[in-house]
N, CA and C atoms as a LAMMPS dump frame, in Angstrom:
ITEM: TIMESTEP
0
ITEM: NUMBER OF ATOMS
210
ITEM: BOX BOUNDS ff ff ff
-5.0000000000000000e+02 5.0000000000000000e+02
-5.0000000000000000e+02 5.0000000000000000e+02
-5.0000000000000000e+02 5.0000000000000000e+02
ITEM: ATOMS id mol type element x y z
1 1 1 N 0.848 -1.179 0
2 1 2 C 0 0 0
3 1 3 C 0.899 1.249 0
4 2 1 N 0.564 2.107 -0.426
5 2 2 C 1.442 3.51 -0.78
6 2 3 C 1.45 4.407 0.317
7 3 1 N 1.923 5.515 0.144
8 3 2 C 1.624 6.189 1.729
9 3 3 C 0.006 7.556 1.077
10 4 1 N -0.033 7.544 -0.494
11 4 2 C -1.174 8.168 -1.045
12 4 3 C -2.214 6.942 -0.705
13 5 1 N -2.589 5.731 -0.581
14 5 2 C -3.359 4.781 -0.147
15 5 3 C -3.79 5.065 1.001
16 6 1 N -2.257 5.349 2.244
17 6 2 C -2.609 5.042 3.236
18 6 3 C -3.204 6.507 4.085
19 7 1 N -3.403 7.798 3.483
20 7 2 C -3.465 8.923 3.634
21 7 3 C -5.388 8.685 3.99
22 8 1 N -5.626 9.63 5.101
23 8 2 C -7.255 9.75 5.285
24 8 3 C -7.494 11.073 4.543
25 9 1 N -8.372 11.116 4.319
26 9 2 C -9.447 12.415 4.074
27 9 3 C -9.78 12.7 5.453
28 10 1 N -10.513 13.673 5.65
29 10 2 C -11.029 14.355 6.669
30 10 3 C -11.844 13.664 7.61
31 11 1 N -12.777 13.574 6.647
32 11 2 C -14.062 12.928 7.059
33 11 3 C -13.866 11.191 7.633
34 12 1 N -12.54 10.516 6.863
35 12 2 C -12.453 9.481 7.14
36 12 3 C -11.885 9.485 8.324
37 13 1 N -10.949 10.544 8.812
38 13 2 C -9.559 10.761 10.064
39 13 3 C -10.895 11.027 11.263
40 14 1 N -11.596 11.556 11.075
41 14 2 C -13.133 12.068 11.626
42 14 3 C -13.829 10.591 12.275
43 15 1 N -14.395 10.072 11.184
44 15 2 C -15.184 8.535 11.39
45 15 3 C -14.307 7.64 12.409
46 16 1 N -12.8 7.515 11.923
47 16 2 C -11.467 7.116 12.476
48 16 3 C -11.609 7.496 14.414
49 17 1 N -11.997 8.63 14.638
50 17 2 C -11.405 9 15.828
51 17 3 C -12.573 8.777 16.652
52 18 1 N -13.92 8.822 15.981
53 18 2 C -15.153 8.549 16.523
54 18 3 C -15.589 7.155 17.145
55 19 1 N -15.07 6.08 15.826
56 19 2 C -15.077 4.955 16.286
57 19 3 C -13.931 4.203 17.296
58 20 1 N -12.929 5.374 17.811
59 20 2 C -11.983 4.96 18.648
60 20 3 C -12.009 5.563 19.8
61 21 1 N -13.251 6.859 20.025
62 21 2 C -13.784 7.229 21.444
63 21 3 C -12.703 8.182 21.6
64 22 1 N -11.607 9.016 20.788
65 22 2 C -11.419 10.193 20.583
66 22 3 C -11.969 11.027 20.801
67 23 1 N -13.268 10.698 19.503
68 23 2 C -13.898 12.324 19.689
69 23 3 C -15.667 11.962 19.691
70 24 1 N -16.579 12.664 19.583
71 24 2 C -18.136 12.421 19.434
72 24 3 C -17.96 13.516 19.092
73 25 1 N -19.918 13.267 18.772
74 25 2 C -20.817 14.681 18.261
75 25 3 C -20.922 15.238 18.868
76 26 1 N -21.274 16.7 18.942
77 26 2 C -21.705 17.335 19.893
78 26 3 C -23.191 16.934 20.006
79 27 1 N -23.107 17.326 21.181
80 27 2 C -24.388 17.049 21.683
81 27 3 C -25.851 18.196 21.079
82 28 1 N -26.829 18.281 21.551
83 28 2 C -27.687 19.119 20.838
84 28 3 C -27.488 20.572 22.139
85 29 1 N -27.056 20.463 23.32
86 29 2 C -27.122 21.872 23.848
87 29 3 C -25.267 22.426 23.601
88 30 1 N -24.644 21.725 23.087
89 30 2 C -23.182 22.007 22.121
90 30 3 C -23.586 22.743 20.869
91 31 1 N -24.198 22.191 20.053
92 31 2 C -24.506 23.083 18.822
93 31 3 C -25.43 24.293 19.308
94 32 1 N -26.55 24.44 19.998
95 32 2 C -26.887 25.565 20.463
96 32 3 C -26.17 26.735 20.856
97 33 1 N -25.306 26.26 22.035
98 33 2 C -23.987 27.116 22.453
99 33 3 C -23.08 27.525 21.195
100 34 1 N -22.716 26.593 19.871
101 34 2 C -21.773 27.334 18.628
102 34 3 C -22.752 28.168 18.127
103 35 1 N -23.982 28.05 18.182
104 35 2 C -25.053 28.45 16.876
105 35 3 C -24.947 30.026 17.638
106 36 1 N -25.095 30.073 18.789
107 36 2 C -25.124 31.188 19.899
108 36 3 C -23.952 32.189 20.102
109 37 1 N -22.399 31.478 19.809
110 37 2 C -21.519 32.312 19.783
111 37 3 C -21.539 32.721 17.859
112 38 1 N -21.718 31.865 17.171
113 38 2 C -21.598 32.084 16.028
114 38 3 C -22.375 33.432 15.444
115 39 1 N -23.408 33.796 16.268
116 39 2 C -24.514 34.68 15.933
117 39 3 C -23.953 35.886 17.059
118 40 1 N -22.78 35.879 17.348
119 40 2 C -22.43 37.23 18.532
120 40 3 C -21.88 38.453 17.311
121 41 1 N -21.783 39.579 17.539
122 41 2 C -20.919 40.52 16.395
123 41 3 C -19.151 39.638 16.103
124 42 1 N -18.686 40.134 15.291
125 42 2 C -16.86 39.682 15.512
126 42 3 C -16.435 40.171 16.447
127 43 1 N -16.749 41.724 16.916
128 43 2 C -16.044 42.529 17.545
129 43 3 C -16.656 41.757 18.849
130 44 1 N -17.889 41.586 19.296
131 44 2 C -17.869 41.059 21.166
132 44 3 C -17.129 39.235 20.997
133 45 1 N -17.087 39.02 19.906
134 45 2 C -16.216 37.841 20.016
135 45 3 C -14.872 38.152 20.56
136 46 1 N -13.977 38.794 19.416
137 46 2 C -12.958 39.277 19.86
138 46 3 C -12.752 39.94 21.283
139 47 1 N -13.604 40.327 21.638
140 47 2 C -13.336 41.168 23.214
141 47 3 C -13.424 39.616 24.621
142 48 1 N -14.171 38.965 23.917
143 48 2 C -14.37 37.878 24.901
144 48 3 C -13.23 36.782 24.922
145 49 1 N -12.458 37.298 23.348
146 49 2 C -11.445 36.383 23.301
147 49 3 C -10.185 36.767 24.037
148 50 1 N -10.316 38.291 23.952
149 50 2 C -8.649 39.074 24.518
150 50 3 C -9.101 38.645 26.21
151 51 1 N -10.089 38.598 26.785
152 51 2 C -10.507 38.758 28.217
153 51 3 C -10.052 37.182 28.516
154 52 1 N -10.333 36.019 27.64
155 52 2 C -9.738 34.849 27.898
156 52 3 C -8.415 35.019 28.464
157 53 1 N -7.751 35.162 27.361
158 53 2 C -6.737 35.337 26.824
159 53 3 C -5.545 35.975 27.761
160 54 1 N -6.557 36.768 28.57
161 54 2 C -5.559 37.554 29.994
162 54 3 C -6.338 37.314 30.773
163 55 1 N -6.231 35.714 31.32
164 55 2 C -7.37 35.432 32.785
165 55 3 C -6.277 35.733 33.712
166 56 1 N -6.379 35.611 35.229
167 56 2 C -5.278 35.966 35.671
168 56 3 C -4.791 34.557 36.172
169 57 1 N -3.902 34.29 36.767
170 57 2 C -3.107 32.81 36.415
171 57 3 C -3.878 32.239 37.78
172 58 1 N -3.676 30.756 37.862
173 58 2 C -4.57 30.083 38.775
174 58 3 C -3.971 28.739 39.001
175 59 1 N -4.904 27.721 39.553
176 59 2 C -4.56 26.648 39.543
177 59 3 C -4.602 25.683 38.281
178 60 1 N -3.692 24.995 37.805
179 60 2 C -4.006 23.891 36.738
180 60 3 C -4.571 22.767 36.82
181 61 1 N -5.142 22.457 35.447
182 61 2 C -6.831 21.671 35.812
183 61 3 C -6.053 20.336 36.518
184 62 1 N -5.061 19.909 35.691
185 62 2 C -4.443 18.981 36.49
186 62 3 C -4.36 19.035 38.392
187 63 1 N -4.137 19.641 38.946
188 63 2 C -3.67 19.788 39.642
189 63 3 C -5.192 20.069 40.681
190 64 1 N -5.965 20.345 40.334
191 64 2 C -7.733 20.166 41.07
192 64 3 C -8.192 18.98 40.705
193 65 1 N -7.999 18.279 39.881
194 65 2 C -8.364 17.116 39.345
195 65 3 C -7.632 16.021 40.639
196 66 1 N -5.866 16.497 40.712
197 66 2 C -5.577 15.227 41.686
198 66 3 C -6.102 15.624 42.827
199 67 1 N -6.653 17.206 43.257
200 67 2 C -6.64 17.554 44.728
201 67 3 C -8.418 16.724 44.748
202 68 1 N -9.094 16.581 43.838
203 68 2 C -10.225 15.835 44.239
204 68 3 C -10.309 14.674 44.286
205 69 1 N -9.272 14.461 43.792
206 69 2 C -9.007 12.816 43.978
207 69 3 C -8.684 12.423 45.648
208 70 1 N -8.235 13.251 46.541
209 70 2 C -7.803 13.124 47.305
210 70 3 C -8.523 12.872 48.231
């Protein structure tokens, strides 16, 4: 087999990761939430993105994850 054989398409790398519990669909209140940011102006996108973007520093998820383990 060639390495052009062995190459996925999208959709196949997609099907691929689905049937290996990678990834799923979103759910139906997931697409609501994109349909919802998708419909914001660019500009309050962008403002919500710079405000991410400078959260102020904290704990890492790792690191609440082991403290609940505890």
């Amino acid at each position: 087999m060639t390495a052009l054989e062995m190459e996925m398409n999208r959709d196949q790398l997609l099907d691929w990761l689905k049937a290996e519990g990678v990834v799923r669909d979103p759910t139906p209140r997931e697409r609501q939430l994109a349909a919802e940011w998708a419909a914001l102006p660019e500009e309050e996108r962008r403002a919500i993105r710079r405000e991410l973007d400078h959260l102020p520093p904290g704990p890492m998820a790792s690191d609440v994850v082991l403290g609940n383990r505890r």
